[in-house]
Backbone as CSV, one residue per row, in Angstrom:
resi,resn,N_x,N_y,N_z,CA_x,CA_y,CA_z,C_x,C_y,C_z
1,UNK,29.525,-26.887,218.318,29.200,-25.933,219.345,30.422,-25.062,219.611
2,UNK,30.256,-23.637,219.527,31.053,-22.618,219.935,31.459,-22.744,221.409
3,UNK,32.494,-23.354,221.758,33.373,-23.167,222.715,33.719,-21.959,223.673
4,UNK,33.926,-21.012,222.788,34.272,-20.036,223.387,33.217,-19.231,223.915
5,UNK,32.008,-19.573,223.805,31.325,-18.540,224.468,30.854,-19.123,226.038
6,UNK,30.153,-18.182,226.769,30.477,-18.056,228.237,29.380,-19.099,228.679
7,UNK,27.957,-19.278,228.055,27.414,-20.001,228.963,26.687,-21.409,227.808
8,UNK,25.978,-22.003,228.516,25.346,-22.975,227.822,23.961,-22.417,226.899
9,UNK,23.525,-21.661,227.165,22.368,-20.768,226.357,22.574,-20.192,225.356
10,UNK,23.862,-19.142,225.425,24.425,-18.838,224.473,25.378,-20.023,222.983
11,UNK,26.093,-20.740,223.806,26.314,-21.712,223.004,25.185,-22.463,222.234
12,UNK,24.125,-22.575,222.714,23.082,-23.488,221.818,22.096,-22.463,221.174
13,UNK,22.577,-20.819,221.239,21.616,-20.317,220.539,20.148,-20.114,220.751
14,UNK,20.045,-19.773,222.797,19.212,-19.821,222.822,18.515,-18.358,224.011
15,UNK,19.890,-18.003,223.975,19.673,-16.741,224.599,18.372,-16.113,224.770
16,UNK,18.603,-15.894,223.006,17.397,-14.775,222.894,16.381,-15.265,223.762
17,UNK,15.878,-16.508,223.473,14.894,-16.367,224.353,14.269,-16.309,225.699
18,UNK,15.595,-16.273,226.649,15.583,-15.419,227.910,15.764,-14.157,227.702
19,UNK,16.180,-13.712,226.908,15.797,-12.176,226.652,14.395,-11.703,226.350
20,UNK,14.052,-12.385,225.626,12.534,-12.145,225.541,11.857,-12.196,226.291
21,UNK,11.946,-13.159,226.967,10.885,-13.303,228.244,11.184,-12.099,229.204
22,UNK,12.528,-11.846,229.418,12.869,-10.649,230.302,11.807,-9.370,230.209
23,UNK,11.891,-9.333,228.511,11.933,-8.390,227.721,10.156,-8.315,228.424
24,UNK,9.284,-9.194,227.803,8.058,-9.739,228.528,7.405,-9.304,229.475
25,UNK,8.292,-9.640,230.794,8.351,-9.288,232.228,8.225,-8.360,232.756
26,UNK,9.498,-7.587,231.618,9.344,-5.768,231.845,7.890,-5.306,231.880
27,UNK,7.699,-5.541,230.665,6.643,-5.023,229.733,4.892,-5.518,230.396
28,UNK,5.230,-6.316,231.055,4.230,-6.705,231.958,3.811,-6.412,233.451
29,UNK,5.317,-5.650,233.898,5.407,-4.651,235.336,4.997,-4.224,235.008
30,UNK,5.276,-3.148,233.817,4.699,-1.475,233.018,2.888,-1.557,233.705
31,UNK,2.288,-2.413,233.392,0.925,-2.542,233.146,0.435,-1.876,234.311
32,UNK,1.135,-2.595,235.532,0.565,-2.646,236.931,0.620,-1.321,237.532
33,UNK,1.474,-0.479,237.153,1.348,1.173,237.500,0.880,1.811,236.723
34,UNK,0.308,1.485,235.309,-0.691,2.048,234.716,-1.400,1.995,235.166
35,UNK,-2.352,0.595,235.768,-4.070,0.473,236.638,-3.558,1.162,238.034
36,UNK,-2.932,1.285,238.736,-2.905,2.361,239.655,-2.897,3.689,239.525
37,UNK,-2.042,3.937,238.281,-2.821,5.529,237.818,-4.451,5.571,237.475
38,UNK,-4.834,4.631,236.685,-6.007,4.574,236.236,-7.160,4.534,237.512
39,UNK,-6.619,4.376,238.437,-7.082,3.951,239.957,-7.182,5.251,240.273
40,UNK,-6.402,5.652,240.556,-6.059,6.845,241.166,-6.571,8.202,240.550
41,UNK,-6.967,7.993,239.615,-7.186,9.496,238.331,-8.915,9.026,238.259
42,UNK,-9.040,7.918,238.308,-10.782,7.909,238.675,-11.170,7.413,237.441
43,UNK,-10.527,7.026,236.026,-11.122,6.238,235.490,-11.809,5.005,235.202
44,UNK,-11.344,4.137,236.231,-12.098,2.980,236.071,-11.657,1.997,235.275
45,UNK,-11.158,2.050,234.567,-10.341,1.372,233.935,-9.151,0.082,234.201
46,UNK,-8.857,-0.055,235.317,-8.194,-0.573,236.088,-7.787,-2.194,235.327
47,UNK,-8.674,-2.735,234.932,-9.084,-4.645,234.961,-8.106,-4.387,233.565
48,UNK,-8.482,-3.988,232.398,-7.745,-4.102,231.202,-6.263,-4.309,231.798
49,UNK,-5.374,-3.270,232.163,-4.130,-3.437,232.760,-3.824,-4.556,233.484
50,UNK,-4.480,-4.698,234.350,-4.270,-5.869,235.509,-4.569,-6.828,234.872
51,UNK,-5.381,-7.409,233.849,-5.515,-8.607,233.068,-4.294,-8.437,232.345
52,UNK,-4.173,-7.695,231.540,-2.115,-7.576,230.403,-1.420,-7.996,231.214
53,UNK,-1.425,-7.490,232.318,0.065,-7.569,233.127,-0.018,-9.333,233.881
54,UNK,-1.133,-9.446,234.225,-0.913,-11.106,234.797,-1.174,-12.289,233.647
55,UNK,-1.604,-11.757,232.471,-1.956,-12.844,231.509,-0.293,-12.795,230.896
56,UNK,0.062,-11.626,230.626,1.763,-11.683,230.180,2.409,-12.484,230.307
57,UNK,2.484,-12.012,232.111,3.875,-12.600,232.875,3.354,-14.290,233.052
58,UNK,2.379,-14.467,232.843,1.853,-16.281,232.800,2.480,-16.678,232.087
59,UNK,2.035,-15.843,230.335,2.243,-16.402,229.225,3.742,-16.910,229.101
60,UNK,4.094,-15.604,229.647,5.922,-15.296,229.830,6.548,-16.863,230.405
61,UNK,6.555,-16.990,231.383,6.698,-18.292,232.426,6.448,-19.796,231.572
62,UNK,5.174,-19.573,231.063,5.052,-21.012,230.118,5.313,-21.340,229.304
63,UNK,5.882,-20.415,228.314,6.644,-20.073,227.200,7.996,-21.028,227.612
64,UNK,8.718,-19.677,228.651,10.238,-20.013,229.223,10.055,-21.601,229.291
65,UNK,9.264,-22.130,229.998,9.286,-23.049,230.590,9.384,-24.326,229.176
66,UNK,8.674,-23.538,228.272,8.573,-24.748,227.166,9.654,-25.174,225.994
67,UNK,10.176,-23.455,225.560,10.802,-23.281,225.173,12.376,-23.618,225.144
68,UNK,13.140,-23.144,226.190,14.309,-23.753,226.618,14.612,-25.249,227.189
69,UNK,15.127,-25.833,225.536,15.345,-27.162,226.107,16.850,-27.434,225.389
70,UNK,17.258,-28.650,226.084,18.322,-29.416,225.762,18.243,-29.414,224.523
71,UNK,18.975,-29.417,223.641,19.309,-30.056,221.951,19.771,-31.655,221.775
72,UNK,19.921,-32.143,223.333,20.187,-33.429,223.086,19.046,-34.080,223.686
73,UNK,18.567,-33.619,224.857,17.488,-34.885,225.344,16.422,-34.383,225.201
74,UNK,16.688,-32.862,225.088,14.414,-32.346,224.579,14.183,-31.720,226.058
75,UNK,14.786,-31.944,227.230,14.259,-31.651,228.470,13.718,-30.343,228.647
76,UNK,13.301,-29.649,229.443,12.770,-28.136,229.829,13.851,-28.146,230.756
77,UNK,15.194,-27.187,230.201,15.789,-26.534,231.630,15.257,-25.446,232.457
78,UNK,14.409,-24.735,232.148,13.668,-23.623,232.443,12.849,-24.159,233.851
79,UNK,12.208,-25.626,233.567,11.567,-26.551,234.129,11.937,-26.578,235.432
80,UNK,13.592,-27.623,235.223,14.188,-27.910,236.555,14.760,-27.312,237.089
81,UNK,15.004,-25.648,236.489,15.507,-24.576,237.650,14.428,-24.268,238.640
82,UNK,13.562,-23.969,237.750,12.728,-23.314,238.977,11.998,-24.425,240.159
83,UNK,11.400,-25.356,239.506,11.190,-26.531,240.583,12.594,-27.191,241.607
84,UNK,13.841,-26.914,241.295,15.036,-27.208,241.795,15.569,-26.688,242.826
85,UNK,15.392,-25.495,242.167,16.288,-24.264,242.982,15.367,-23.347,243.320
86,UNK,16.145,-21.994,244.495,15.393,-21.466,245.215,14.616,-20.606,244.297
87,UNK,13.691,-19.253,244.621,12.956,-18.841,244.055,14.318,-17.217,243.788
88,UNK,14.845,-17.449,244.162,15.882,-16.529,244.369,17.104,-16.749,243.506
89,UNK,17.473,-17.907,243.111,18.612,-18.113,242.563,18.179,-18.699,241.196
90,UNK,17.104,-19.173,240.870,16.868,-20.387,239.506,17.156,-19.802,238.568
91,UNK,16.649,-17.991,238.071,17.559,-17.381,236.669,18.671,-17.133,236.726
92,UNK,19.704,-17.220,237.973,21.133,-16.882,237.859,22.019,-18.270,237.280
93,UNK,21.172,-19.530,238.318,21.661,-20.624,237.779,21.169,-20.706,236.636
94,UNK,20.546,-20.722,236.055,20.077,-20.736,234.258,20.984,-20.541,233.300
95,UNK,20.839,-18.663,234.076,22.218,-17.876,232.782,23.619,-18.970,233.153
96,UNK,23.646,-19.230,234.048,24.965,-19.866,234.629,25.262,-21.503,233.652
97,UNK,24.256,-22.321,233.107,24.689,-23.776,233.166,25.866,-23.718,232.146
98,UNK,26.261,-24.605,232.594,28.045,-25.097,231.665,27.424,-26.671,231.306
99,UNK,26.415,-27.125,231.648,25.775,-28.876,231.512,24.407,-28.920,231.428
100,UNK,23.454,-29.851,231.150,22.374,-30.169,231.108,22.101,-31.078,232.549
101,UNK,21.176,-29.966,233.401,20.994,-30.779,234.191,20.158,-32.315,234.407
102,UNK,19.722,-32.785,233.084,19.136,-33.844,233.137,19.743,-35.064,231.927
103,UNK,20.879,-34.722,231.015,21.923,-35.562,230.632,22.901,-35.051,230.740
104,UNK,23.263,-34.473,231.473,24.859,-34.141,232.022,25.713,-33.345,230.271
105,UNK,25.102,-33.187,229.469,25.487,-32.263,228.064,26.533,-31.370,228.031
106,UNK,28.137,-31.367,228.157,28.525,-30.239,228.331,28.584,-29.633,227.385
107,UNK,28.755,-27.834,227.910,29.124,-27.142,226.952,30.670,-26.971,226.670
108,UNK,31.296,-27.387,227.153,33.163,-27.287,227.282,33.590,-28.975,227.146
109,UNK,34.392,-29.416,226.528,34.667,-30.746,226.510,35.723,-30.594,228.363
110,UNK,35.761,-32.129,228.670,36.304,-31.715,229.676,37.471,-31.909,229.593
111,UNK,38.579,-31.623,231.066,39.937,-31.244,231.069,40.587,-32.709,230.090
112,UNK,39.815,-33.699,230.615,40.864,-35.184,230.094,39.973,-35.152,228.464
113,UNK,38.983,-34.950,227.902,39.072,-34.798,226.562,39.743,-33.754,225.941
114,UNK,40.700,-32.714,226.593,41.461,-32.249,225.572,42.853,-32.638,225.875
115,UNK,43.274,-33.325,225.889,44.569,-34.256,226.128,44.947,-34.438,224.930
């Protein structure tokens, strides 16, 4: 494991796929001011959008949720942020872990293993 990089996601190569989901998320807001134009301009059309945009951001969520795990114990960290932590903080702590919150995994050996 690359040491030098900044977080635990990145070290295990798993970034991308909080990027994706981001990526996802975006792309699943987009929808919701389309069916309000579509609202608004009188087509009718409305449900197609509003189904993309909430079937997405589901898909998005269960994905995250399945996807991001430990390389040592298999766990869903995606899992115990959001059931953990507030609804406000769980992707900052995410990008943030330096450990596995469910086998303690670091990504940095600690101060007394580099002695």
């Amino acid at each position: 494991m690359d040491v030098a990089k900044s977080n635990w996601l990145e070290s295990t190569g798993q970034m991308w796929k909080l990027y994706l989901a981001l990526l996802s998320c975006g792309l699943s807001l987009i929808a919701f001011p389309f069916a309000a134009i579509a609202l608004i301009a009188g087509y009718g059309l409305i449900m197609p959008y509003l189904v993309t945009g909430t079937v997405l951001s589901i898909v998005m969520v269960f994905w995250l949720m399945w996807s991001l795990r430990c390389p040592t114990c298999h766990r869903s960290l995606a899992w115990n942020m959001i059931t953990t932590r507030s609804h406000m903080t769980w992707l900052v702590d995410l990008v943030h872990l330096d450990t596995c919150p469910y086998c303690s995994h670091a990504l940095k050996p600690s101060r007394r293993d580099c002695r």
